[in-house]
VOPA-668100 format. One record per residue: x, y, z of N, C-alpha, C, O, CB in turn. Coordinates in steps of 0.2 Angstrom, whole numbers, plus 2048, in hexadecimal, padded with zeros to 3 digits. Glycine has a CB too. Example, Ala and Ser with C-alpha at 12.3 -4.5 7.8 and 13.67 -1.06 7.14 Angstrom:
REM residues 2
  n.c1  n.c2  n.c3  ca.c1  ca.c2  ca.c3  c.c1  c.c2  c.c3  o.c1  o.c2  o.c3  cb.c1  cb.c2  cb.c3
   842   7E4   827    83E    7EA    827   842   7F0   827   847   7EF   82A    839    7EA    82D
   840   7F5   823    844    7FB    824   840   800   827   843   806   828    846    7FD    81D
This chain:
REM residues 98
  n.c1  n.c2  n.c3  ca.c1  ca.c2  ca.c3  c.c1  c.c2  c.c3  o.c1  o.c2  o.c3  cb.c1  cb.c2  cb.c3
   EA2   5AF   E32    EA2    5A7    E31   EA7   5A6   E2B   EA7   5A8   E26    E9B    5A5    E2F
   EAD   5A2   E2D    EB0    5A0    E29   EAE   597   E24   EAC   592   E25    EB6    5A0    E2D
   EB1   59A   E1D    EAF    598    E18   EB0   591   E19   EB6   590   E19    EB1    59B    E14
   EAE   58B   E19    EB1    583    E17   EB7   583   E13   EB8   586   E0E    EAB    57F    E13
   EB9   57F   E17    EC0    57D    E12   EBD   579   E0C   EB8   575   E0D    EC5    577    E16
   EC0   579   E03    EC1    578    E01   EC1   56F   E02   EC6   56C   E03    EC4    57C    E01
   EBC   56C   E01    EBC    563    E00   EC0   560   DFB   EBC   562   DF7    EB6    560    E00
   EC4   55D   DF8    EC8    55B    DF0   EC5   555   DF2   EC6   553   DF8    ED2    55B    DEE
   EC0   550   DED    EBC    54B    DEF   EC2   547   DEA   EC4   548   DE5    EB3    54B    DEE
   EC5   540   DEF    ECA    53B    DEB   EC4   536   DEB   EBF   534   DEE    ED2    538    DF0
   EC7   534   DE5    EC5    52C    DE3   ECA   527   DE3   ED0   528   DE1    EC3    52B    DDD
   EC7   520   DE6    ECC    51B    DE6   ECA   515   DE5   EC6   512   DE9    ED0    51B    DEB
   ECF   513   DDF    ECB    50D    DDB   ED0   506   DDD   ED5   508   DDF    ECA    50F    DD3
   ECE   501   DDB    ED5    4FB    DDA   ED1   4F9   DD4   ECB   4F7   DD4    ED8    4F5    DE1
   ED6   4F8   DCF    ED8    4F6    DCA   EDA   4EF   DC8   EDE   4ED   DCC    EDC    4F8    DC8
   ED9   4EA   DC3    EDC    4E5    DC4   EDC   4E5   DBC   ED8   4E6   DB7    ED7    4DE    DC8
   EE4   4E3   DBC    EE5    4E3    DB4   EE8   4DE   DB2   EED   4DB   DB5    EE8    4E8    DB1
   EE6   4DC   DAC    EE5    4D2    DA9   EE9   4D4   DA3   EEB   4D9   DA1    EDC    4CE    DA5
   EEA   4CF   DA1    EEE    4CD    D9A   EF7   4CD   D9B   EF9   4CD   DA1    EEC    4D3    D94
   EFB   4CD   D96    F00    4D0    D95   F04   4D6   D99   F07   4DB   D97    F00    4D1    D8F
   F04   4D4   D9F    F05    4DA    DA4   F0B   4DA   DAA   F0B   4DD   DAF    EFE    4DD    DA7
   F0F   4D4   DA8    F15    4D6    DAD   F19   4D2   DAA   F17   4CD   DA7    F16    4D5    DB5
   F21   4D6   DAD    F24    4D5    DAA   F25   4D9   DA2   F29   4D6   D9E    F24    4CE    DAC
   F23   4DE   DA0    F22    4E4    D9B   F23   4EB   D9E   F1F   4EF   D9C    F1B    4E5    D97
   F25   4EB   D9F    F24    4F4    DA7   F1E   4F7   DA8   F1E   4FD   DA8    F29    4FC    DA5
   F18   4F1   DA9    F13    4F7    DA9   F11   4F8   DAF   F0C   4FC   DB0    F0E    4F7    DA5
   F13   4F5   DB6    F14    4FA    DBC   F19   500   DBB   F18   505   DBE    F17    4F5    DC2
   F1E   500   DB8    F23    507    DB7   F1E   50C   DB2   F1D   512   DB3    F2D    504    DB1
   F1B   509   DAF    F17    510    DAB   F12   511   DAC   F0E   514   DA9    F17    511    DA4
   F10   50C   DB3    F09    50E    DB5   F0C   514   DBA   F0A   51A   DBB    F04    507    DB9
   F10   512   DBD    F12    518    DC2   F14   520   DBF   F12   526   DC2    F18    516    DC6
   F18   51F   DB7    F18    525    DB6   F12   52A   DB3   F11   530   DB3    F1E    525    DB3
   F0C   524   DB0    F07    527    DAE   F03   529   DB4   F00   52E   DB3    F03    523    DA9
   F03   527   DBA    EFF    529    DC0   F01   530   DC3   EFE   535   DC5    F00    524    DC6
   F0A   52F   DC3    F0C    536    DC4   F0B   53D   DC0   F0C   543   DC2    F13    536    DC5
   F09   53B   DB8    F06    540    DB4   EFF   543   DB6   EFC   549   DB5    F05    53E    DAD
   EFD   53E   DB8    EF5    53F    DBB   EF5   540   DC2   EEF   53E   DC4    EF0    539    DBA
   EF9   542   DC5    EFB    544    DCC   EF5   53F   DD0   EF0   541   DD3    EFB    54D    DCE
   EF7   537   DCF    EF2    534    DD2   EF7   531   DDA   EFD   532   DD9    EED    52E    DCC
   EF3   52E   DE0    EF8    529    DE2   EF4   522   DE2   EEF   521   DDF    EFC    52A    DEA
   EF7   51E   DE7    EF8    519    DE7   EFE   514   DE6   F03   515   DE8    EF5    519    DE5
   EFB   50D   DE2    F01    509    DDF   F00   504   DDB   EFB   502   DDB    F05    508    DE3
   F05   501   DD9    F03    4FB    DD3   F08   4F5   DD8   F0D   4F6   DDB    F08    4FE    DC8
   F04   4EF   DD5    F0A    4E9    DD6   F07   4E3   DD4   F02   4E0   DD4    F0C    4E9    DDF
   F0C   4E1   DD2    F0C    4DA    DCE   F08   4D4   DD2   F0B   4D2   DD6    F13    4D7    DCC
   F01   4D0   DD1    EFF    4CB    DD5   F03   4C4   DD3   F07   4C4   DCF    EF7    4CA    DD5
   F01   4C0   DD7    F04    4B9    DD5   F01   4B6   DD0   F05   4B4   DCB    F03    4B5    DDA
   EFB   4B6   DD0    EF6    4B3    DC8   EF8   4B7   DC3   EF6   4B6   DBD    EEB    4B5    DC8
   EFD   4BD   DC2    EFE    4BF    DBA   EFA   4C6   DBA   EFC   4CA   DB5    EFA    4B7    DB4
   EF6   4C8   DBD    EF4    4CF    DBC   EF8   4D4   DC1   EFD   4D3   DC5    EEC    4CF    DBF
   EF6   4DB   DBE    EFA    4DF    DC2   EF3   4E3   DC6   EEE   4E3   DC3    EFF    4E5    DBC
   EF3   4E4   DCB    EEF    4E8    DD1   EF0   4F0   DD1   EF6   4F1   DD1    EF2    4E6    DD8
   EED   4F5   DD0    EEE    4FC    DCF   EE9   4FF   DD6   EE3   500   DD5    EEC    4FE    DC6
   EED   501   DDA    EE7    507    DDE   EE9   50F   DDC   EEE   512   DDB    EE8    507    DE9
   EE2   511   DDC    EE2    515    DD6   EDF   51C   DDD   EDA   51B   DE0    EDD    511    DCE
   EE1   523   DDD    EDE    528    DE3   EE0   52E   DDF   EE6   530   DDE    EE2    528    DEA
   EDA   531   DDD    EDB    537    DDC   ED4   53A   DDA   ECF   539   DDC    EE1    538    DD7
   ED5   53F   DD4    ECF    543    DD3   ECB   53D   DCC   ECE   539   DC9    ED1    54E    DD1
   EC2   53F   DCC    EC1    53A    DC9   EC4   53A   DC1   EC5   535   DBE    EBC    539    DCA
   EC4   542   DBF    EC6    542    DBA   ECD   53D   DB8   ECE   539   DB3    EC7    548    DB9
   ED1   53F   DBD    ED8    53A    DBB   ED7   534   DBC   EDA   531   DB8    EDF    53A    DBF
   ED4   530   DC0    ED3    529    DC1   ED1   528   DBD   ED5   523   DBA    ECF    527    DC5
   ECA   52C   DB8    EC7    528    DB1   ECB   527   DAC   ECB   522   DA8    EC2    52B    DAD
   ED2   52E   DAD    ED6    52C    DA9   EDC   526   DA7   EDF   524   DA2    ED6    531    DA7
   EDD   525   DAE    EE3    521    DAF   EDD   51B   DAE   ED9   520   DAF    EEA    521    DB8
   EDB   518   DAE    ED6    514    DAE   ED5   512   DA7   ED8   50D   DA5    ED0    517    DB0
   ED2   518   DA2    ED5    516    D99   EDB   515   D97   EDD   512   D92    ED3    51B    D93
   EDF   517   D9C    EE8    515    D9A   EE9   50F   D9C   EED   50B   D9A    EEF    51A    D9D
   EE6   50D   DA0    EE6    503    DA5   EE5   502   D9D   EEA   501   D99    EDC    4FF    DAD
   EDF   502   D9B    EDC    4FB    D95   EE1   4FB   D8F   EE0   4F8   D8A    ED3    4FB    D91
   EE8   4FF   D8F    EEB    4FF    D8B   EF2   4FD   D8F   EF5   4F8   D8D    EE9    505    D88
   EF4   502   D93    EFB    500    D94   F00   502   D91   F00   507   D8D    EFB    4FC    D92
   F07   4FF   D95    F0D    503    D8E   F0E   4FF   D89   F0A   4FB   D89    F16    504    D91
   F12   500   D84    F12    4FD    D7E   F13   4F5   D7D   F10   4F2   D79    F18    500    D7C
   F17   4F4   D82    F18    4EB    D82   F13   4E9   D83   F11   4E4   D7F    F1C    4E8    D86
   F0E   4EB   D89    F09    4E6    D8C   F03   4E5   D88   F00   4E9   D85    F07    4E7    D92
   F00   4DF   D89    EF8    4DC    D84   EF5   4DC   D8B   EF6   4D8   D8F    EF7    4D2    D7E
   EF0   4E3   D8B    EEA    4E4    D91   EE4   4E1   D8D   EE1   4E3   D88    EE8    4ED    D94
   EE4   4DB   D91    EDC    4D6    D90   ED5   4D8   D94   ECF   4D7   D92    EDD    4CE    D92
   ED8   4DB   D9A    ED0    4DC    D9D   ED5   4E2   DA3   EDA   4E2   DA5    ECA    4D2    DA3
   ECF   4E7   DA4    ED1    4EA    DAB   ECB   4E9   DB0   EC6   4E7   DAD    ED3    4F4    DAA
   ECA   4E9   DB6    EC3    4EA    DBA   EC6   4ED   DBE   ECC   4EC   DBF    EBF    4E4    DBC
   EC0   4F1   DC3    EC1    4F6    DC6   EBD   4F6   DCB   EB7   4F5   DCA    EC0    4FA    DC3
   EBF   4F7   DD5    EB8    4F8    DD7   EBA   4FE   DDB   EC0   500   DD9    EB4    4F2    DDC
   EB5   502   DE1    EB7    507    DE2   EBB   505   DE9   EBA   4FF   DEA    EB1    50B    DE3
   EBF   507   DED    EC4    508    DF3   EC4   50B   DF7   EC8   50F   DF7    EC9    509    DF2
   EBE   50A   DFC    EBC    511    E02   EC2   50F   E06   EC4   50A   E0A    EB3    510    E08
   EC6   515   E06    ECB    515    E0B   ECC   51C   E0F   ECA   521   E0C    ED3    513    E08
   ECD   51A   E15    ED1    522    E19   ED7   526   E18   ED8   52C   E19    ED3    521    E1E
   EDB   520   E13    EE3    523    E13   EE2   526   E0C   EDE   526   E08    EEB    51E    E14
   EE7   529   E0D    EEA    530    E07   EEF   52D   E06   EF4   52C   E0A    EEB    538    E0A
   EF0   52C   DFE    EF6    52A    DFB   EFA   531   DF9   EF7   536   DF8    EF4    526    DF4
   EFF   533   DF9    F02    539    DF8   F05   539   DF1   F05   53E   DED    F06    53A    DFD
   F0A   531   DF0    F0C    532    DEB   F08   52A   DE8   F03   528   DEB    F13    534    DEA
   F0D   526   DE1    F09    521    DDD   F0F   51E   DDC   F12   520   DD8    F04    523    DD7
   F11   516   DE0    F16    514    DE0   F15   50B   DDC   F10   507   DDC    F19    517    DE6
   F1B   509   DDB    F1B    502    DD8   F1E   4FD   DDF   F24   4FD   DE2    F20    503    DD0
   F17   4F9   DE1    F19    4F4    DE7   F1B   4EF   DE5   F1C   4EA   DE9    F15    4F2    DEB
């Protein structure tokens, strides 16, 4: 009897992030903190002034790109992040800025 494959359980979240957040690069350093966290998905600026983050990977990294949301890169004032879960089929491979 051969053994089961290996399952890597992903998580996928969307993000919604408030305050001071475009137009500072923090889609550009959301993406390079996601590629440290070998997470995918992607970031993109909404019309109302928040940025959108889908967030796929293991949960440890989600939680942690998640405490780096309520902060941000240097320029930006993050006022609120919220979060719900993202049941999807697809597989992000990489984590890009839309």
């Amino acid at each position: 009897m051969k053994p089961l494959p290996e399952h890597h359980e992903l998580e996928t979240l969307t993000a919604f992030v408030e305050g001071r957040v475009q137009g500072v690069g923090f889609r550009a350093a959301t993406v390079r903190q996601a590629h440290q966290l070998k997470l995918g998905g992607w970031a993109r600026n909404l019309p109302d002034g928040r940025v959108e983050v889908l967030l796929q990977g293991d949960r440890a990294a989600v939680d942690r790109m998640l405490s780096w949301l309520l902060q941000g890169p240097p320029a930006a004032r993050v006022t609120g992040v919220s979060h719900t879960e993202t049941p999807t089929e697809r597989h992000y491979e990489r984590f890009e800025q839309i």
